[in-house]
N, CA, C and O atoms as CSV, one atom per row, in Angstrom:
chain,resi,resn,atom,element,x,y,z
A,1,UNK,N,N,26.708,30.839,97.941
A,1,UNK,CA,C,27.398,29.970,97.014
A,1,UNK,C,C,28.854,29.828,97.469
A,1,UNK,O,O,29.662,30.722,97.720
A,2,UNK,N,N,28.992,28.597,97.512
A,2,UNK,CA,C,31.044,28.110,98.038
A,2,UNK,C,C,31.897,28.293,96.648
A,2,UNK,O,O,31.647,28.030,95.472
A,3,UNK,N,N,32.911,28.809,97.263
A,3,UNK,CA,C,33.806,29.063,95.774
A,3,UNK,C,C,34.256,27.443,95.666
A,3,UNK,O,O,34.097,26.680,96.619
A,4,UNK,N,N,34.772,27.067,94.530
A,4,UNK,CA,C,34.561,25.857,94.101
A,4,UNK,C,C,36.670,25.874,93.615
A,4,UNK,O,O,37.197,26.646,92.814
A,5,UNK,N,N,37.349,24.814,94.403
A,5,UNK,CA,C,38.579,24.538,94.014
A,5,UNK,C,C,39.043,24.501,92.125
A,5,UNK,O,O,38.543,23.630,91.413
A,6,UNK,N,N,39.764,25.272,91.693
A,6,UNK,CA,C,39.967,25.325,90.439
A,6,UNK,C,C,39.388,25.792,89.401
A,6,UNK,O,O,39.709,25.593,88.230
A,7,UNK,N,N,38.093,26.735,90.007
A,7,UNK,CA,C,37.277,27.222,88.924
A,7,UNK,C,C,37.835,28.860,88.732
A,7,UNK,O,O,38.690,29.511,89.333
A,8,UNK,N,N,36.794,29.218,87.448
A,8,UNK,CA,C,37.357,30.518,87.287
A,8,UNK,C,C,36.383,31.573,87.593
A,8,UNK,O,O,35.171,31.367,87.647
A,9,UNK,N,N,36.995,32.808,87.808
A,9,UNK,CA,C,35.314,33.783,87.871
A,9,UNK,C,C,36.075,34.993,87.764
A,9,UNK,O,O,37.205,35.360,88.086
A,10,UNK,N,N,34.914,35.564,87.116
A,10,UNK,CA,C,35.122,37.175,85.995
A,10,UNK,C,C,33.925,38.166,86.492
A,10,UNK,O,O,32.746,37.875,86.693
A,11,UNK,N,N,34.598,39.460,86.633
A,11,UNK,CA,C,33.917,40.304,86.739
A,11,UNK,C,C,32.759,41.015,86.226
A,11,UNK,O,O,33.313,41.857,85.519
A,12,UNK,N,N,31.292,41.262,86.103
A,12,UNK,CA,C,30.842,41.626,84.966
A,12,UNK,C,C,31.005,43.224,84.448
A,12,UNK,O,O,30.510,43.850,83.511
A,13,UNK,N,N,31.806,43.516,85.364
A,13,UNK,CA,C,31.919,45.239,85.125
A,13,UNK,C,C,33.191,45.270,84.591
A,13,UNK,O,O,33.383,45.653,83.437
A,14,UNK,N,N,34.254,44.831,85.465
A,14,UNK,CA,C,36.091,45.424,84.718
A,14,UNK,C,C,36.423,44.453,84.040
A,14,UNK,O,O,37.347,44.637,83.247
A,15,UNK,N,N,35.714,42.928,84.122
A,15,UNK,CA,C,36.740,42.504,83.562
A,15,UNK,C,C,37.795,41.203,84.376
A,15,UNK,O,O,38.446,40.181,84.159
A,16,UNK,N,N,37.489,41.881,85.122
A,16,UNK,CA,C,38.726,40.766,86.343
A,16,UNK,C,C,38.640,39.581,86.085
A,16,UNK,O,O,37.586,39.116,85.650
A,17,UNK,N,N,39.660,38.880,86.283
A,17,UNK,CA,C,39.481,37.213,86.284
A,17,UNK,C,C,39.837,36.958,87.275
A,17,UNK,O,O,40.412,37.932,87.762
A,18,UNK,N,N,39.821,35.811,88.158
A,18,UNK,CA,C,40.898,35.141,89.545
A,18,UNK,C,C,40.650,33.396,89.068
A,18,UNK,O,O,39.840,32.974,88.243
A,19,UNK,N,N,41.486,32.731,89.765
A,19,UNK,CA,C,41.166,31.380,89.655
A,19,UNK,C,C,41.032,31.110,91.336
A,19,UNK,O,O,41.681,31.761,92.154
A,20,UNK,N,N,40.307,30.299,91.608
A,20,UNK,CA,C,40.024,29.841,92.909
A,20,UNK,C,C,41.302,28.300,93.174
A,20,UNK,O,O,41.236,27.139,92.771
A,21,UNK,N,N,42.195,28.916,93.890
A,21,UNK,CA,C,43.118,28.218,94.571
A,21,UNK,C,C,42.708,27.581,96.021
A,21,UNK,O,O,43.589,26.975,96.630
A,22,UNK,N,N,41.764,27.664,96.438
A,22,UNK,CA,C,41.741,27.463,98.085
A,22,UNK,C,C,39.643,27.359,97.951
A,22,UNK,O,O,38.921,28.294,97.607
A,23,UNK,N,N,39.016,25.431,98.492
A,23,UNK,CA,C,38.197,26.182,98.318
A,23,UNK,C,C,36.957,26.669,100.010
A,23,UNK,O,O,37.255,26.451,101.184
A,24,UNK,N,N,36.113,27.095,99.674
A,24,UNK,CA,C,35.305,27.933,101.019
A,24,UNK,C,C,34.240,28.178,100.748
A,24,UNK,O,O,33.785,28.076,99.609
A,25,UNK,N,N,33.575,28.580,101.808
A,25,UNK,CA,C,32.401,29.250,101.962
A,25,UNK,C,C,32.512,30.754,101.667
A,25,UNK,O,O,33.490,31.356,102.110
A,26,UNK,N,N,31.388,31.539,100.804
A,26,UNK,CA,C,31.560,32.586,100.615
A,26,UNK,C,C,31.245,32.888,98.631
A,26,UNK,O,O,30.646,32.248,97.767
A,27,UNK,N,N,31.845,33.887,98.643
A,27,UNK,CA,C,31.832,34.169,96.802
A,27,UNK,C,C,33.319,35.040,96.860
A,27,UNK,O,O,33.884,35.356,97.906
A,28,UNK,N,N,33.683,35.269,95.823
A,28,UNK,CA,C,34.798,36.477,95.299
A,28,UNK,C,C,33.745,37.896,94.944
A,28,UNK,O,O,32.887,37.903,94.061
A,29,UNK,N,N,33.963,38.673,95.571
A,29,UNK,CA,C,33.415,40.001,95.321
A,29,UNK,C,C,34.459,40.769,94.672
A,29,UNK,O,O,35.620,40.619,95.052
A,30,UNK,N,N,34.103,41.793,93.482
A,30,UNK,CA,C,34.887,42.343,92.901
A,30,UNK,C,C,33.845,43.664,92.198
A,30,UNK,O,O,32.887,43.190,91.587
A,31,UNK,N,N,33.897,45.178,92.200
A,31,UNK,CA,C,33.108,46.082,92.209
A,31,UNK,C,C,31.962,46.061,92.654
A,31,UNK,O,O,30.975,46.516,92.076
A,32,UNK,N,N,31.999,45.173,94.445
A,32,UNK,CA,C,30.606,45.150,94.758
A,32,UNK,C,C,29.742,44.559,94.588
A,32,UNK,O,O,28.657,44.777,95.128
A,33,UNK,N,N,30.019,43.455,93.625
A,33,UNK,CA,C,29.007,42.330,93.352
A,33,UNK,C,C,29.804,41.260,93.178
A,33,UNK,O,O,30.992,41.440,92.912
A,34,UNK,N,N,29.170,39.730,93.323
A,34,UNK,CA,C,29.726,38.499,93.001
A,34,UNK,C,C,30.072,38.423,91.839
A,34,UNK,O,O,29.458,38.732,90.818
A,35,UNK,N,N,31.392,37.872,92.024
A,35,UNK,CA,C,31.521,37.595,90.649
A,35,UNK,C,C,30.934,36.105,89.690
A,35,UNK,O,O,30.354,35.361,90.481
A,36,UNK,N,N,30.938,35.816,88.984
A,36,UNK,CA,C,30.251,34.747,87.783
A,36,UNK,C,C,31.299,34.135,87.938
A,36,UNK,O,O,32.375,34.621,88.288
A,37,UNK,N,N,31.029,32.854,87.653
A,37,UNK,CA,C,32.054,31.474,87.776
A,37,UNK,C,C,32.078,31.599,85.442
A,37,UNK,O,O,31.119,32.095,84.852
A,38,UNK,N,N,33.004,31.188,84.873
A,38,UNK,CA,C,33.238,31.368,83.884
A,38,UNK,C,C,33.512,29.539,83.733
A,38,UNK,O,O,34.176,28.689,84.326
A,39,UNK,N,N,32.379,29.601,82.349
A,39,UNK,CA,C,32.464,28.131,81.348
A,39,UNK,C,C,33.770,27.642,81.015
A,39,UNK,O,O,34.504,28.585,80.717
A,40,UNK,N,N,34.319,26.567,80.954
A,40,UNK,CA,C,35.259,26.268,80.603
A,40,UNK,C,C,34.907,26.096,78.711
A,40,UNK,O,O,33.918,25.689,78.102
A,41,UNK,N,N,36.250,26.628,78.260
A,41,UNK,CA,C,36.585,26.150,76.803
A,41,UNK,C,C,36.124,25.290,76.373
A,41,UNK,O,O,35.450,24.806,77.282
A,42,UNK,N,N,36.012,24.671,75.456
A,42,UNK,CA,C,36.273,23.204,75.355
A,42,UNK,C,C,37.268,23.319,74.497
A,42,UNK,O,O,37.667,24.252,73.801
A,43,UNK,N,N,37.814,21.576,74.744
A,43,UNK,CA,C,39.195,21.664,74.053
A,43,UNK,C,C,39.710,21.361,72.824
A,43,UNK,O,O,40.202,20.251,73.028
A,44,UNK,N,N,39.926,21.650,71.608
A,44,UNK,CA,C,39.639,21.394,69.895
A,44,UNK,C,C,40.322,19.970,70.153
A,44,UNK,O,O,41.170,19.641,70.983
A,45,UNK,N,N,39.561,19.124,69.006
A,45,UNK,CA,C,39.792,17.628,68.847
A,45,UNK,C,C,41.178,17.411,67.725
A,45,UNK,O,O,41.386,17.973,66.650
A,46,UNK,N,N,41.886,16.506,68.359
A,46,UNK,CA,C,43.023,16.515,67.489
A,46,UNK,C,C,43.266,15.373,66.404
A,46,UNK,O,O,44.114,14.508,66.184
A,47,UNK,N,N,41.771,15.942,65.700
A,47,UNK,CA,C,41.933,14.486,64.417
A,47,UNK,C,C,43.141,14.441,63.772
A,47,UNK,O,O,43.363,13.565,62.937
């Protein structure tokens, strides 16, 4: 899996977050395993 420009990804063990600045071939490893790309928010409607 290519890390993807501007996304986010979290650790499932500590916790970690990073944002992907630069993008590539590869994953973010963090305690040994890939980390999870994290859902974006959505953003509250401003009736």
């Amino acid at each position: 899996m290519a890390n993807e420009l501007g996304k986010r990804y979290r650790c499932q063990s500590c916790g970690t977050e990073v944002l992907c600045t630069k993008a590539g071939n590869g994953s973010a490893i963090c305690c040994d395993q890939a980390m999870e790309p994290v859902e974006p928010r959505p953003i509250p409607s401003s009736d």
